[in-house]
C-alpha positions as CSV (number, residue, x, y, z in Angstrom):
1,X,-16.5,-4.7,-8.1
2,X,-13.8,-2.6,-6.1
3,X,-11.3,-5.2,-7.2
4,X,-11.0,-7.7,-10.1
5,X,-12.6,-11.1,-9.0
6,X,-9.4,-13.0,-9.6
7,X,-7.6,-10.5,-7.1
8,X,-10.5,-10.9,-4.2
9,X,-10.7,-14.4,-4.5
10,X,-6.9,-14.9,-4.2
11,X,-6.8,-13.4,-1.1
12,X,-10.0,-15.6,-0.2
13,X,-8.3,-18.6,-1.1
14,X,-5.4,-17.7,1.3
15,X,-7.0,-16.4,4.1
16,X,-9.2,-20.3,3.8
17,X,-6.2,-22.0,3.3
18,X,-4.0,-20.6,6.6
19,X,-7.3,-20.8,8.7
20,X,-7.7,-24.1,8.1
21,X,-4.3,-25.1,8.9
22,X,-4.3,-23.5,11.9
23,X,-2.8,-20.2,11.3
24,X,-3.4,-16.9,13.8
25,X,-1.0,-14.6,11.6
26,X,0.1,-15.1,8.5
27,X,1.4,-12.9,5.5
28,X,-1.6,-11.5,2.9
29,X,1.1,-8.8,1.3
30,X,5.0,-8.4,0.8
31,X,5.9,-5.5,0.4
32,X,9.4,-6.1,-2.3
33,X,11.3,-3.4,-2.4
34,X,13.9,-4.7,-4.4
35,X,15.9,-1.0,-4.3
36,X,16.0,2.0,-2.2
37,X,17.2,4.5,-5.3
38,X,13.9,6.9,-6.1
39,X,14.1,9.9,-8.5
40,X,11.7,12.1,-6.2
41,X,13.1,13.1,-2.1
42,X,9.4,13.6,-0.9
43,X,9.4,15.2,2.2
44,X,6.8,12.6,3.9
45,X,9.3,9.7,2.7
46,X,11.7,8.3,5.5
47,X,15.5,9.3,4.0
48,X,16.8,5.4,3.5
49,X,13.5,4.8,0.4
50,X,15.3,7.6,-1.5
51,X,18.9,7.9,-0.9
52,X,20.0,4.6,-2.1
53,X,22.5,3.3,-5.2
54,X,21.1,1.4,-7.6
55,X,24.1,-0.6,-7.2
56,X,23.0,-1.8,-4.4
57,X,19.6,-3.4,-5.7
58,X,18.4,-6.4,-5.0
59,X,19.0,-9.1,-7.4
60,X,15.8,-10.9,-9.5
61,X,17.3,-14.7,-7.6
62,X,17.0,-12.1,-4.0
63,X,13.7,-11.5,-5.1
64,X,12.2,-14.6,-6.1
65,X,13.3,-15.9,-3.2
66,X,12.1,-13.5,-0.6
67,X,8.7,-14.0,-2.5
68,X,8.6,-18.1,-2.4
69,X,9.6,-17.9,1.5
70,X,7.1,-15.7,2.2
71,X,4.2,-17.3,0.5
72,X,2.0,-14.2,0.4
73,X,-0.6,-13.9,-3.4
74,X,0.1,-10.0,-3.1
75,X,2.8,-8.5,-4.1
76,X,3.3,-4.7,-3.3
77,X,6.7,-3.9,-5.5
78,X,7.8,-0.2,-4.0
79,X,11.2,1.1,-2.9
80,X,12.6,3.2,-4.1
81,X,10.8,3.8,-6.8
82,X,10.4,0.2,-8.9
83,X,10.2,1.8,-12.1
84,X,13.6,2.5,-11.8
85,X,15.0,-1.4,-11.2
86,X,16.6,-2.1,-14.3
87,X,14.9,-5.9,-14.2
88,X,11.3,-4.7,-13.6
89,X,10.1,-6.4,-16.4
90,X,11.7,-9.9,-15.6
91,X,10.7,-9.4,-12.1
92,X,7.1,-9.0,-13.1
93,X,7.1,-11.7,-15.2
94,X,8.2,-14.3,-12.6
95,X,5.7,-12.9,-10.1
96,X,3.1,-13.6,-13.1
97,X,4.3,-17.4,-13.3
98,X,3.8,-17.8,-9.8
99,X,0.3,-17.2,-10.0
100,X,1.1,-14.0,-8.2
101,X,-0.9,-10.3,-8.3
102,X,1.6,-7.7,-8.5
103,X,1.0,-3.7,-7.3
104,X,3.6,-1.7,-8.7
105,X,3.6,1.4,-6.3
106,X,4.9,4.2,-8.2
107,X,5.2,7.8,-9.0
108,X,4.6,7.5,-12.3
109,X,7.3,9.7,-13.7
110,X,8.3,6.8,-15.5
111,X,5.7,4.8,-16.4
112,X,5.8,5.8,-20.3
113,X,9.4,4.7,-20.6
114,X,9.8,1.6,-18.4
115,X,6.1,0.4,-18.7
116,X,4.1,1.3,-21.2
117,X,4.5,-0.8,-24.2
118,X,7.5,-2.6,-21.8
119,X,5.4,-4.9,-19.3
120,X,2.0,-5.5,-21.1
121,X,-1.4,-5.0,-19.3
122,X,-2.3,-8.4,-17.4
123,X,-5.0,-9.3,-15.0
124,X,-2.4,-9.8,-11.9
125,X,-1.0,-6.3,-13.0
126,X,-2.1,-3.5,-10.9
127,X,-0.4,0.2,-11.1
128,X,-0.6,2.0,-8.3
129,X,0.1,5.4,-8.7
130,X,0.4,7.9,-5.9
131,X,-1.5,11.8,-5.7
132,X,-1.2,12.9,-1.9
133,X,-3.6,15.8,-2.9
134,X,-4.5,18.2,-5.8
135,X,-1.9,19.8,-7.8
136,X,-0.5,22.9,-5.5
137,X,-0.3,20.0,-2.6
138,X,0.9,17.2,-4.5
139,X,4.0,19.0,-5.9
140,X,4.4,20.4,-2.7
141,X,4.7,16.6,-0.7
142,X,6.6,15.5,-3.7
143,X,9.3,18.4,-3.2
144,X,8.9,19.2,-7.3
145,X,6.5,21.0,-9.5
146,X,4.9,19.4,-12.4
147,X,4.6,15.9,-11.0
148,X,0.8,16.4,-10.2
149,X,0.2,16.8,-14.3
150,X,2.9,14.2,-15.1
151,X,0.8,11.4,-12.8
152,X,-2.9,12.7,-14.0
153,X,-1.5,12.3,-17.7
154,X,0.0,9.0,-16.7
155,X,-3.2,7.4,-15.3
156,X,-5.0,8.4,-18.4
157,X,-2.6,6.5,-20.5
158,X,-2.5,3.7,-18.5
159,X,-6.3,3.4,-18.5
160,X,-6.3,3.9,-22.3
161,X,-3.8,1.0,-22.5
162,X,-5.9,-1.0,-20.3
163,X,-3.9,-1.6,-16.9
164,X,-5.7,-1.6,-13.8
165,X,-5.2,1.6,-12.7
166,X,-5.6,3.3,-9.0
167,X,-4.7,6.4,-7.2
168,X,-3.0,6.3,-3.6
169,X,-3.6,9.2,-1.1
170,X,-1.4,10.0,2.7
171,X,-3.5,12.7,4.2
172,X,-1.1,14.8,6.0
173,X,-1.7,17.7,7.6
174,X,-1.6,19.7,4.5
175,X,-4.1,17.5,2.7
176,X,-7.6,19.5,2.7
177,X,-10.5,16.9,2.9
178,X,-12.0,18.5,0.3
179,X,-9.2,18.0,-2.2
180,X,-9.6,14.2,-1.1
181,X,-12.9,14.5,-2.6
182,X,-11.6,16.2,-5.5
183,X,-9.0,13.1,-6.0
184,X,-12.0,10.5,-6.0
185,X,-14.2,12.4,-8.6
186,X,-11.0,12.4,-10.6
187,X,-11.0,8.7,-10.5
188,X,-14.6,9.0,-12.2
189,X,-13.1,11.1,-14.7
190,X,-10.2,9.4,-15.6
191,X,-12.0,6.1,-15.6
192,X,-9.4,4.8,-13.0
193,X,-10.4,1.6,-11.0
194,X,-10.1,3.0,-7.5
195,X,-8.3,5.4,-5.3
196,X,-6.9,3.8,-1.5
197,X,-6.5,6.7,1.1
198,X,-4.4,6.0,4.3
199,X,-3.1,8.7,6.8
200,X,0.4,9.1,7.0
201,X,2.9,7.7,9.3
202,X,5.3,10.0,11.0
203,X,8.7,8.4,10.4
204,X,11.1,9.3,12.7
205,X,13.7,10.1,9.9
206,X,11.2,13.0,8.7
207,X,11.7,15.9,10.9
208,X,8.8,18.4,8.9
209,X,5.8,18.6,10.9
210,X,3.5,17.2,8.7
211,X,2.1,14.3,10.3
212,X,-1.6,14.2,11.1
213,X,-1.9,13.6,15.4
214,X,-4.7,10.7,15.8
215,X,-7.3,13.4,16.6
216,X,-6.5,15.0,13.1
217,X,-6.6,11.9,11.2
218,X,-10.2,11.2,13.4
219,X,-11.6,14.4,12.2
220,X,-10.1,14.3,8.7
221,X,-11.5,10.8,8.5
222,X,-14.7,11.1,9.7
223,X,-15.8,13.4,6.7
224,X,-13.9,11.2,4.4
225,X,-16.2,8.3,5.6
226,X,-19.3,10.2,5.1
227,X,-18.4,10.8,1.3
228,X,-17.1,7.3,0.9
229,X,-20.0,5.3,-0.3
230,X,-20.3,8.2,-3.2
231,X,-17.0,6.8,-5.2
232,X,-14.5,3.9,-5.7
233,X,-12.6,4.1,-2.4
234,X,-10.4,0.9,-1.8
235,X,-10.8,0.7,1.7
236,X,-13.5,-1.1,3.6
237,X,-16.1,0.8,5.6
238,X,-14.9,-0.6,8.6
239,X,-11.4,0.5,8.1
240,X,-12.6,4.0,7.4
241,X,-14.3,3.7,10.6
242,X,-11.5,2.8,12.8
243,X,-9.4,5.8,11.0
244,X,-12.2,8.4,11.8
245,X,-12.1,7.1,15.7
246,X,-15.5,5.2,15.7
247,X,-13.9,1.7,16.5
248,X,-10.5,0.3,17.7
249,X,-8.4,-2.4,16.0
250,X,-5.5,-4.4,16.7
251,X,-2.7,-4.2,14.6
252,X,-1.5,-6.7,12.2
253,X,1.7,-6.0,11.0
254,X,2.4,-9.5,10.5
255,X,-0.5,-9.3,7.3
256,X,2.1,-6.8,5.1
257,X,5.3,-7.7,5.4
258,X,8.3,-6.0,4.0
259,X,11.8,-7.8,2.2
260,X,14.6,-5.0,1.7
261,X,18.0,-4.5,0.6
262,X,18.9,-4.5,4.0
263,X,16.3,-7.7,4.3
264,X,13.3,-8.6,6.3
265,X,12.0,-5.6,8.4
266,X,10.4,-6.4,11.2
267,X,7.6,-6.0,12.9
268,X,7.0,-4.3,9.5
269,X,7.9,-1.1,7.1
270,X,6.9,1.7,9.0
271,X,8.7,0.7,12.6
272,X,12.4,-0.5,12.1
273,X,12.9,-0.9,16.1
274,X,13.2,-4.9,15.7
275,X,15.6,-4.6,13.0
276,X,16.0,-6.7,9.8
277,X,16.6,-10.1,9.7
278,X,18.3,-11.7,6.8
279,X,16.3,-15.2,6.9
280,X,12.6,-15.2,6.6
281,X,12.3,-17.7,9.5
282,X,14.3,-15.6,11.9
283,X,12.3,-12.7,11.3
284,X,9.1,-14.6,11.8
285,X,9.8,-16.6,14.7
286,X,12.3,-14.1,16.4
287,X,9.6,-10.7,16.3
288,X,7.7,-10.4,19.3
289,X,3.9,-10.3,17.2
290,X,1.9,-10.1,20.5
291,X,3.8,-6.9,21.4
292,X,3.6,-5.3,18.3
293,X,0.1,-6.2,17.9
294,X,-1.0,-4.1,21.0
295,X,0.3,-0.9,20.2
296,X,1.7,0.0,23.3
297,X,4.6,0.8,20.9
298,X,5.4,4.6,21.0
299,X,5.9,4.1,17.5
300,X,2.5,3.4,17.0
301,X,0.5,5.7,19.0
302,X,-0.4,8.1,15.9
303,X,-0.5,5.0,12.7
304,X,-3.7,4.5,11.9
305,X,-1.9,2.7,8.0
306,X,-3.9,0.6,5.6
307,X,-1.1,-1.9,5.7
308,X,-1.5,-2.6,9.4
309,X,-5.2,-2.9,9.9
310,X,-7.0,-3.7,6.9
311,X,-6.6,-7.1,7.5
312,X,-7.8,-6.6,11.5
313,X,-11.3,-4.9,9.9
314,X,-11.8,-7.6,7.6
315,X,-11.1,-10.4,10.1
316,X,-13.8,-8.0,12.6
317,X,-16.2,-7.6,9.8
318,X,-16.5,-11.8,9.0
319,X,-17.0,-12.4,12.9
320,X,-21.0,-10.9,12.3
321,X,-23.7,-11.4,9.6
322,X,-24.1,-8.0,9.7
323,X,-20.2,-7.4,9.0
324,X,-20.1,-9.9,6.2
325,X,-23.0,-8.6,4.3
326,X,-21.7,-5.3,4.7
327,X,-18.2,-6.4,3.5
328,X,-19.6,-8.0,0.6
329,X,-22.1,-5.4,-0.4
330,X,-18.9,-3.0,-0.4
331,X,-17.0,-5.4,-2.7
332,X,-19.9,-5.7,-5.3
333,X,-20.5,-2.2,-5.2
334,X,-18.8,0.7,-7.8
């Protein structure tokens, strides 16, 4: 399966339970980034994630709660980078007792130190670790050499410690398609559970011209489609076909929702324009979902993010037979 069951049928669980009590939107993901200090300054990162104190952290009680209001079974902990929040291990245990599944987005510079051995390897533990390319391009996004080798040696500890282990890819402009290619055979090799790919979003804070224009991302995405069905690509085929141009979406930004240091962002992590709210019920009630959900943001003209429309292709997929076979062949599959 492209995900463990438990993981799949949480989410299943979920989306049953808010459709049945009525529910248009509600949260799938929270994205906790419970710090916005990060050891890396990667030049496709918006300049709050990694110029922040680690004084200025959230708290585990901050956490906890932003989690319980929220009510989402995925958690996404990033920042930041979370291997560097002191309480990582606490926090994942609490997410654990919650019944919770936990992605810890990370770099992996530190995974030896502040996981391995540290938090052990659990069913509702996922690492995510990020490669925006081969070697020469990854250490180039990340602003540092050696980090490529540092995350490919990482993974292959991980795996050999049993955590679920994946690989996330932004295409930018930089990225060569055929290095994307390269990145899911490595998954094969490393014996890694899966490898998302998203293009990137062109924060406004980044001022480097390396930001894909939707007619990039279509033709960049278009031959990643083609070699999809070949390896363990987290994405489902109707995603990959709205990124290569071939269908159009709505947004929901509503489905990944993001808790801060500087609190609930709204409408969600990429686009700051509605501002952050410090109560969860303010920032769901107060953010204008209908508007955000059409696009006609400028802000959104060029996203084309995982975070925003996965949920939109799996909602469009379940409205056919021929969509719910094909999502469910693509979850059995690999």
């Amino acid at each position: 399966m492209r995900y463990p069951i438990g993981f799949t049928m949480a989410q299943a669980r979920h989306r049953s339970k808010m459709e049945r009590a009525g529910h248009k939107r509600y949260p799938t993901v929270l994205m906790l980034e419970p710090l916005y200090t990060c050891n890396l300054a990667c030049i496709g990162c918006s300049v709050e994630r990694h110029t922040g104190k680690l004084k200025d952290r959230m708290s585990l009680e901050t956490c906890f709660k932003a989690v319980d209001d929220c009510g989402a079974p995925i958690i996404n902990i990033c920042g930041g980078e979370p291997t560097l929040y002191p309480e990582l291990k606490e926090l994942v245990e609490g997410l654990i007792a919650r019944g919770k599944y936990i992605i810890i987005c990370t770099n992996a510079i530190k995974l030896e130190e502040k996981v391995f051995d540290v938090i052990p390897p659990s069913p509702h533990l996922f690492l995510m670790i990020h490669l925006d390319g081969m070697r020469e391009t990854h250490d180039y996004v990340c602003n540092r050499a050696g980090v490529f080798d540092k995350a490919v040696d990482a993974i292959r500890k991980a795996r050999e410690r049993g955590y679920y282990t994946f690989i996330n890819t932004t295409v930018y402009k930089e990225t060569q398609v055929e290095e994307v290619e390269d990145l899911c055979k490595m998954v094969d090799e490393l014996n890694a559970n899966g490898i998302l790919i998203s293009p990137g979003y062109e924060y406004e804070s980044v001022d480097r011209e390396i930001f894909l224009t939707k007619e990039q991302i279509h033709t960049k995405f278009k031959k990643i489609k083609d070699f999809s069905p070949k390896y363990r690509v987290n994405a489902t085929p109707m995603f990959l076909e709205f990124a290569a141009g071939m269908r159009e979406l709505p947004c929901a930004p509503w489905s990944t929702v993001n808790y801060t240091p500087m609190g609930w962002k709204a409408p969600c992590y990429l686009v700051g324009d509605a501002g952050f709210h410090k109560e969860y019920s303010s920032f769901w009630n107060d953010t204008n979902w209908e508007y955000w959900e059409s696009r006609q943001d400028h802000q959104c003209q060029n996203c084309k993010m995982h975070s925003g429309f996965e949920h939109s292709a799996v909602a469009e997929a379940m409205k056919s037979m021929k969509g719910i076979l094909q999502l469910a062949t693509w979850s059995m599959s690999k």
